[in-house]
N, C-alpha and C positions, 0 to 999 in steps of 0.2 A: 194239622200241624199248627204250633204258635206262632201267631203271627211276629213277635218279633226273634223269633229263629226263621221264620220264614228270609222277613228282611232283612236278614245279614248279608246276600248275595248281589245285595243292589247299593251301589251308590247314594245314598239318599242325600237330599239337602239342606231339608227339615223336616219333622215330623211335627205333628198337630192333634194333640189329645190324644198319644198313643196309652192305650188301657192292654189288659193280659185278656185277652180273645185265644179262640182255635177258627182255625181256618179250613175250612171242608170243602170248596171247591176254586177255581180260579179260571174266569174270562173277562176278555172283554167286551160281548155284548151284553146290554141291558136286558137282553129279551130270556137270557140264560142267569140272572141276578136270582140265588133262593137264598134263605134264612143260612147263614155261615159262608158265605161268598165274599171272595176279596177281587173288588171289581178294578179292573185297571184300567184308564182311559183313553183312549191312543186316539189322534186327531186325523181322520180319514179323509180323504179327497170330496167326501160331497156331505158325511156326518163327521162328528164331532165328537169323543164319548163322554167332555170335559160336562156338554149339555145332558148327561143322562145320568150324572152323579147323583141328584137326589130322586129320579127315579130309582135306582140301585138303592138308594138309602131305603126306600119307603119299601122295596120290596125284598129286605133282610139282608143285605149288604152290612158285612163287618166294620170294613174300613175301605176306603180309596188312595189308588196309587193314581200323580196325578203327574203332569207337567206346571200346573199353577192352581191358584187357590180353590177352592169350589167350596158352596154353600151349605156345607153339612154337617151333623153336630157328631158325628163319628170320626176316628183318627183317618186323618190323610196323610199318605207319604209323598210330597215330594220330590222328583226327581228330573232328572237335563231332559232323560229320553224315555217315553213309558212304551217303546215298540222295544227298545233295547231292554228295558226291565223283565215286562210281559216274558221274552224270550229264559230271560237269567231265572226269574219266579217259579215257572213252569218247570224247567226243567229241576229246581230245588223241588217242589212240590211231587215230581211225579218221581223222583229218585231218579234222573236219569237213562232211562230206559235204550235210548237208544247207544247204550255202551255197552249193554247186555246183548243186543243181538246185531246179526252181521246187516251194514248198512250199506245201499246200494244207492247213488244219488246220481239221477241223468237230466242233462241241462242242453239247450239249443234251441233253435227255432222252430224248427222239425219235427219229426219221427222220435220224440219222447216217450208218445202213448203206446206206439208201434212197438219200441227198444224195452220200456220198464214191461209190459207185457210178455213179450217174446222170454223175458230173463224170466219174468216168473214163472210163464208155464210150463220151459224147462227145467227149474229146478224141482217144480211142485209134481213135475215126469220122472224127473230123477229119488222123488222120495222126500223131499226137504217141505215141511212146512211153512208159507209164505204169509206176507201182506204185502198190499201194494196199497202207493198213495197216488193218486193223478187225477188228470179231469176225467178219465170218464166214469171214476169209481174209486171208493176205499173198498178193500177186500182184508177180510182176518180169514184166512184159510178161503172155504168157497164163499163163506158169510159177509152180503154188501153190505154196509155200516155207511148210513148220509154223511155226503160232507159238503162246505159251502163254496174252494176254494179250492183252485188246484193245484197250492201250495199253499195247506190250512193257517190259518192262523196260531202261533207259537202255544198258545193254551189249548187250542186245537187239538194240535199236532200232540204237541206231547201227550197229551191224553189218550190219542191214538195210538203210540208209541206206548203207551203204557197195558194198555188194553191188551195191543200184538201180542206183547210178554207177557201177562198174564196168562193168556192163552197158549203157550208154547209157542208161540213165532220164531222160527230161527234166521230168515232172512227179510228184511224190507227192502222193497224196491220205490224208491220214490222219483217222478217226476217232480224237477225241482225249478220253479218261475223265476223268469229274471226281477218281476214282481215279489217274489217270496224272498228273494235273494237282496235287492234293495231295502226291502223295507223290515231287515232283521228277522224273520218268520221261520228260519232254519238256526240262525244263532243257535250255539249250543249241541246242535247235534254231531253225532260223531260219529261222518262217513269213514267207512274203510274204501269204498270205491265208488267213483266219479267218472262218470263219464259224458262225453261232448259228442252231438250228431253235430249240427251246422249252425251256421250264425249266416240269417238275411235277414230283409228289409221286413221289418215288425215292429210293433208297439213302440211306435218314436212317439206318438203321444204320451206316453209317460217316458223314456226316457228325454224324448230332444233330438240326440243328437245317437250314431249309427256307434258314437267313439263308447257313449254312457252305456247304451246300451252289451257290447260287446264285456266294460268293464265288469257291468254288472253281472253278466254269466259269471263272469271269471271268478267270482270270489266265491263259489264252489270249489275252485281250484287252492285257493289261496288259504283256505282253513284246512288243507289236508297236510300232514305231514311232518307236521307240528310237534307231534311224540317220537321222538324216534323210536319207544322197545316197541313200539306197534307198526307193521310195514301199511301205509298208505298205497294206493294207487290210482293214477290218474290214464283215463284211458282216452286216446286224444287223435282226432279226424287227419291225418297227413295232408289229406286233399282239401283242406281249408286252412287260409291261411290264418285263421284267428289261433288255430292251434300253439302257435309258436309263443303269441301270448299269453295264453295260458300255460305253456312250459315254465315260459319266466316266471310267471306269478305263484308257482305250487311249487314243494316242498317234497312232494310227494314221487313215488317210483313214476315214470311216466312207460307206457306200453302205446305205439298208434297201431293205426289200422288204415288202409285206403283199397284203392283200384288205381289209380294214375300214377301215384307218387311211392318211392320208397318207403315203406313201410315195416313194423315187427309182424303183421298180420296182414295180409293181402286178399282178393278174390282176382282169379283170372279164369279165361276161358268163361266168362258170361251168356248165358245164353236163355231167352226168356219165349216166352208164349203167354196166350191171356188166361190161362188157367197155373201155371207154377215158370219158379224159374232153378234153372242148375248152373253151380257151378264149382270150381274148385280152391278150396282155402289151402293158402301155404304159411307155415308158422315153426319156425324155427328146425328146417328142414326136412319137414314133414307136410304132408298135404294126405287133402280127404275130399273127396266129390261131395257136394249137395243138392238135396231137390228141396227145395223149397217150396210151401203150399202159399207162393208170397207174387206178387206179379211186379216189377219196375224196377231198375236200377238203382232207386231212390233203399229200395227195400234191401236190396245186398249189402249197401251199407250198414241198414240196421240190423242185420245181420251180423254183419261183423264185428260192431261195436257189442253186443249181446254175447258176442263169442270172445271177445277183449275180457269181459267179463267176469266171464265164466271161467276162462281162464289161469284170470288171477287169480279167481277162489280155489284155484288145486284142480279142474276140472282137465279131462283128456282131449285132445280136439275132437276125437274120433266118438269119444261118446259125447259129445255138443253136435257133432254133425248128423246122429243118429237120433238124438233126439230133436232135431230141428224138422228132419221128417214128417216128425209127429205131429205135430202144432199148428192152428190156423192166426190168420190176423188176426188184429184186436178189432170190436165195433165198431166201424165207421170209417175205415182204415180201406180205401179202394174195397171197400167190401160188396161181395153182390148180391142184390135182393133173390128170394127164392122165388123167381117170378120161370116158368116153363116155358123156351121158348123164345125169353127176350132175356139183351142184355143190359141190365140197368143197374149202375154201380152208387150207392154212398160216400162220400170223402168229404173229414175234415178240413182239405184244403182251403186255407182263406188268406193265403202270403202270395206274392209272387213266384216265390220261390216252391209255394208247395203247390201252387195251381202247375206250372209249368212242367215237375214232377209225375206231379199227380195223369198228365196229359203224354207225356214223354213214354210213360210205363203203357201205352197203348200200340204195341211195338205192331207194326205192318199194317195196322187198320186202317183203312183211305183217310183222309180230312174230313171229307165230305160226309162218310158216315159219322162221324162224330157229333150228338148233339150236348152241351156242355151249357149246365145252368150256372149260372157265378154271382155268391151273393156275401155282399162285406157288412160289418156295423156301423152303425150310426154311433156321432157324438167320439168318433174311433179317430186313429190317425188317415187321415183323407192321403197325403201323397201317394200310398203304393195304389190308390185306386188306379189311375189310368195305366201303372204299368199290368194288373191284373188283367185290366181287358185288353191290351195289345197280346199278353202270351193265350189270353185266350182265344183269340181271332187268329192267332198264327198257327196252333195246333186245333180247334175245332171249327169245322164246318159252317154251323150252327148254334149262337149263342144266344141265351136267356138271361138278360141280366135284370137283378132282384136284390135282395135284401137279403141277413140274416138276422142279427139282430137291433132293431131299427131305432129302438131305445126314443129319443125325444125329438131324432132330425128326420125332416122329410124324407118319402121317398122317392122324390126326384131328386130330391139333393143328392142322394145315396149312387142310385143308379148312373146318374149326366156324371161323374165323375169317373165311373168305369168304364162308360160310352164312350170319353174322352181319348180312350186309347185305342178305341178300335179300328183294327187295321181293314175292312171288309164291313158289308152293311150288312149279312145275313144275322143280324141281331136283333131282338126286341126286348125294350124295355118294362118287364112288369115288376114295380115296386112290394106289390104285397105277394109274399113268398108263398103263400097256400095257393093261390091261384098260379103263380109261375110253376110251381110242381105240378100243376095238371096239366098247364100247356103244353110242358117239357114231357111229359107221362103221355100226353096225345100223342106225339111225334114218335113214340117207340115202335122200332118194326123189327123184326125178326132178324134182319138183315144187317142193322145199324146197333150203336152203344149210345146209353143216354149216362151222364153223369150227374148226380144232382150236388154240388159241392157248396161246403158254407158251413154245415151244420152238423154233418159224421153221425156220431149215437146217438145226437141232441133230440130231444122229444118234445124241446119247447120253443117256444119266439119270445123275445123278450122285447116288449111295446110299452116305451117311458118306464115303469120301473115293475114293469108287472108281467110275472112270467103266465105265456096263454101255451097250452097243449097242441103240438104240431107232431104229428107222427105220419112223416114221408112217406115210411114204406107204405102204410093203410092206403094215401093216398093215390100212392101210383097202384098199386095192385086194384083199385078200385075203378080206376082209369082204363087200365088195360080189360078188364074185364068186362067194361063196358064199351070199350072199345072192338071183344073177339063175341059180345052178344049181337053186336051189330052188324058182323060179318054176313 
């Protein structure tokens, strides 16, 4: 594309030595800069891209979009905001793609990975060709495609968006960050459906404050609904009360869902065990039993928010409920190792909010059998640590407190933070997380549940800025095995 038909879509303030170029690809990291690259700079929390403009020069960068001057003999544009351009650029470059196929956008503190999951593999049961975007993977149909970010960056994203549609994608489901959401990274795209699991105590180091953070969801909300020939929809938790804010804020059809509170969509009659839970959805006068191959309370909801959904897309309850059947968790998701014998579960858990969930959904099982490993980041928001380890002393027996990923702060700083909250001493402190997953991995008996939570499908630790190879499960299956050679 010409670069300056490209830059009609952006604001500019001034340009500098602008010449007639084509423009063949668009990001903004350096390490992605080829020969026909229009490199855009965006100023990051710990890099800078304003410092990698004449790396980009030297390695075939066209021109640069900038926030201020930079040292380069190729045309610069520019501009107030280059997260806000980035977003505007991309999506002129990639023709817009996400207006071409149906967009599914889910936001909360929670059960994201659990809910864009669940939607896909329901529709992808019902026949509908998908992609999903989230942390624990980009998918085009079955095909994993790397990504860095689990709300990619706007040159990213679109590119992946572009790609879906080349391939015949007809639905994206994306998990969507209050991080992607702040910092412009969704700009531009064009959900047909939004939807909200919970809003708790998370990532206040980059927001602050509980109020930023909350807003920041919302503006999910607040770009929907905008067109009226096109019906929006917003699908919205009854039983949180952030919901009500986000009513106000969007534009869009609003549908909820709860268990407590009046709702369009409801689950009653709950009823769980550690292998599946059932129960009954009512929705506009109609109802359907379900078994779910899902375990927690936590999970009904996302359940229903998945069925909010589906819903809106035209779907019947009765075949969402039939196909719900069919489907397992997503990776890392109270998931249980294939271990014979023992029960030892994986969980993303690393909120308050999802440790306490995550522990809750262990319906009848003593305390006391419960051994419950618990590990936060480093250089992260420290406040929710001590409440972490008070729900975890309250609900397990037995806790291992550790690390996940420990980035540049000690790990007693890490751990004495979580210790801070424990209600009970059956606890031990081991900082380095490989060795806490064996200790935790000792303790397994046939009789008792181990959960190793912090890390879910994660395969790696990340120590100061370098990611090292951890894979739990190898570990514990290793453990116990040497554990039943000893018998």
């Amino acid at each position: 594309m010409n670069l300056a038909e490209l830059i009609q879509v952006i604001q500019t303030q001034k340009i500098e030595r602008m010449v007639e170029v084509d423009v063949t690809s668009i990001t903004t990291d350096s390490r992605d800069v080829k020969p026909g690259t229009l490199f855009v700079a965006i100023k990051g929390y710990t890099v800078d891209g304003h410092d990698y403009a004449k790396q980009a020069e030297a390695q075939g960068a066209v021109a640069i979009v900038a926030e201020q001057p930079v040292d380069v003999s190729i045309p610069v544009i520019l501009v107030r905001s280059t997260s806000r351009a980035i977003a505007e650029l991309a999506g002129k470059f990639y023709d817009y793609p996400s207006e071409k196929m149906r967009m599914i956008g889910i936001t909360g503190t929670n059960g994201k990975t659990t809910t864009t999951t669940i939607v896909r593999d329901i529709l992808a049961h019902l026949g509908r060709k998908t992609g999903i975007i989230g942390t624990v993977e980009v998918k085009i149909g079955d095909r994993v495609v790397p990504s860095r970010n689990t709300t990619p960056q706007s040159s990213e994203l679109q590119a992946f968006l572009h790609q879906m549609h080349e391939e015949d994608v007809q639905d994206v489901i994306m998990e969507v960050s209050s991080h992607g959401l702040e910092l412009g990274r969704v700009t531009g795209v064009d959900y047909d459906v939004a939807g909200f699991t919970n809003l708790t105590h998370d990532h206040l180091d980059f927001h602050k404050t509980f109020e930023n953070y909350a807003r920041a969801k919302g503006l999910l909300f607040a770009q929907l609904g905008q067109r009226l020939s096109t019906e929006k929809v917003a699908i919205l938790n009854a039983d949180d009360p952030t919901s009500e804010l986000y009513e106000m804020m969007t534009g869009a059809r609003v549908m909820t869902y709860g268990i407590d509170n009046a709702a369009d969509l409801r689950a009653t009659a709950i009823e769980q065990s550690l292998q599946q839970t059932t129960f009954t959805m009512l929705y506009k006068e109609k109802q359907v039993g379900v078994t779910a191959n899902f375990i927690g309370r936590f999970n009904v909801y996302n359940l229903l928010l998945a069925t909010g959904i589906l819903l809106s897309c035209g779907y019947e309850l009765a075949t969402i409920a039939g196909a719900i059947s069919a489907i397992r968790p997503a990776k890392g998701r109270m998931q249980r190792l294939p271990i014979e014998g023992y029960n030892v579960y994986v969980d993303y858990a690393h909120t308050p909010d999802g440790i306490e969930q995550c522990l809750k959904a262990l319906v009848d099982v003593p305390k006391e059998k419960i051994v419950f490993l618990i590990g936060t980041g480093g250089n992260r928001d420290v406040t929710k640590r001590p409440k972490m380890g008070e729900l975890a002393s309250t609900y397990a027996g037995t806790v291992v407190i550790t690390t996940d990923d420990p980035r540049y702060e000690a790990y007693d700083s890490i751990t004495s933070g979580i210790a801070k909250g424990m209600t009970h001493d059956q606890f031990v402190e081991i900082g380095d997380r490989e060795e806490a997953v064996r200790y935790a991995a000792r303790l397994a008996r046939p009789d008792n549940i181990v959960i190793l939570a912090g890390k879910g499908h994660e395969k790696y630790q990340i120590i100061g800025d370098e990611k090292f190879p951890l894979d739990e499960e190898i570990i514990v299956k290793e453990m116990i095995r040497q554990m039943e050679e000893q018998k």
